[in-house]
N, C-alpha and C positions, 0 to 999 in steps of 0.2 A: 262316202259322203254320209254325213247325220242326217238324221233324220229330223226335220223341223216341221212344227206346228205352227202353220200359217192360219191368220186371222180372215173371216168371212170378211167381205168389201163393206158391208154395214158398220164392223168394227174396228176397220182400220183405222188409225189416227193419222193424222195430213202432217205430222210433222215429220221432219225431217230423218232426225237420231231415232225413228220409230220404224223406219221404213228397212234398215238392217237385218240378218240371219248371217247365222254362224252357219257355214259351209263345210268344214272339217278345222281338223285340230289343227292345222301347220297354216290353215288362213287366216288371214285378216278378214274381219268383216265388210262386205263387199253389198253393194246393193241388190235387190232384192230383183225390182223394176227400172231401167231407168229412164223411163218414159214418166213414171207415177213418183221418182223423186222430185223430175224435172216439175212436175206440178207442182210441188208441194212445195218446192222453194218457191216457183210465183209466186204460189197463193200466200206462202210466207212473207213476201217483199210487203204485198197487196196493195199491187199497181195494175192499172188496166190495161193492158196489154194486147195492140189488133193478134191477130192472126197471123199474121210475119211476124212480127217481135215475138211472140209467144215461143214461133219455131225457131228463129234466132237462137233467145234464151234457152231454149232446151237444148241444142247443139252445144252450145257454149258450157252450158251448166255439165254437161255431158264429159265434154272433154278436159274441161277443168278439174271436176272431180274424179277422172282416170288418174290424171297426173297427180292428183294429191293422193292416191291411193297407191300409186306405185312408189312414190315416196314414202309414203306408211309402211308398204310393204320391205322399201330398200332399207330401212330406219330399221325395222325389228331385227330382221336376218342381219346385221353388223350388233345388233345388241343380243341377238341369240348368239350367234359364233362361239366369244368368248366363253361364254355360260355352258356351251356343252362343249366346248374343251375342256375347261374344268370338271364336269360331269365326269367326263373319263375317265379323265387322271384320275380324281378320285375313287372311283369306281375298278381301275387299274390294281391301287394299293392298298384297296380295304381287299379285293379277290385276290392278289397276288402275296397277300396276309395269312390267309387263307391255307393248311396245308390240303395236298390232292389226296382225294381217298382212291385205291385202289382196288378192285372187287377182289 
């Protein structure tokens, strides 16, 4: 895992696209908290919301954005595929170019 520099709670920003960290190289950006996304889109809406609805929305907010995320995630890996097949190949016939040295 990378190592990321999280923001003291003084400095966080409530938005949404802020709330992100890069997790390693082969993920997608994934939420940080998500209890403190599910906030932040309320507060985004900014609707007043009892305390059912609040917990509502955050379930919902929750599970909706799983699903858009593993969509993200099924989207890249069918658009990476190709790309490192190609990589290979490539990589095949510039080394395979290449004469072998022998000691």
């Amino acid at each position: 895992m990378i190592p990321t520099r999280r923001p003291c709670a003084s400095t966080r920003s409530t938005r949404v696209t802020d709330i992100y960290r890069r997790v390693g190289l082969n993920e997608i950006l994934v939420v940080d908290d998500a209890q403190t996304a599910a906030a932040a889109a309320q507060k985004e809406i900014g609707l007043d919301l009892t305390e059912e609805q609040k917990k509502a929305f955050a379930q919902r907010y929750i599970e909706e954005r799983r699903k858009i995320e593993e969509d993200l995630r099924r989207q890249m890996e069918e658009s990476r595929r190709p790309k490192v097949k190609a990589l290979v190949e490539k990589l095949r016939q510039e080394f395979a170019a290449q004469p072998v040295k022998t000691p």
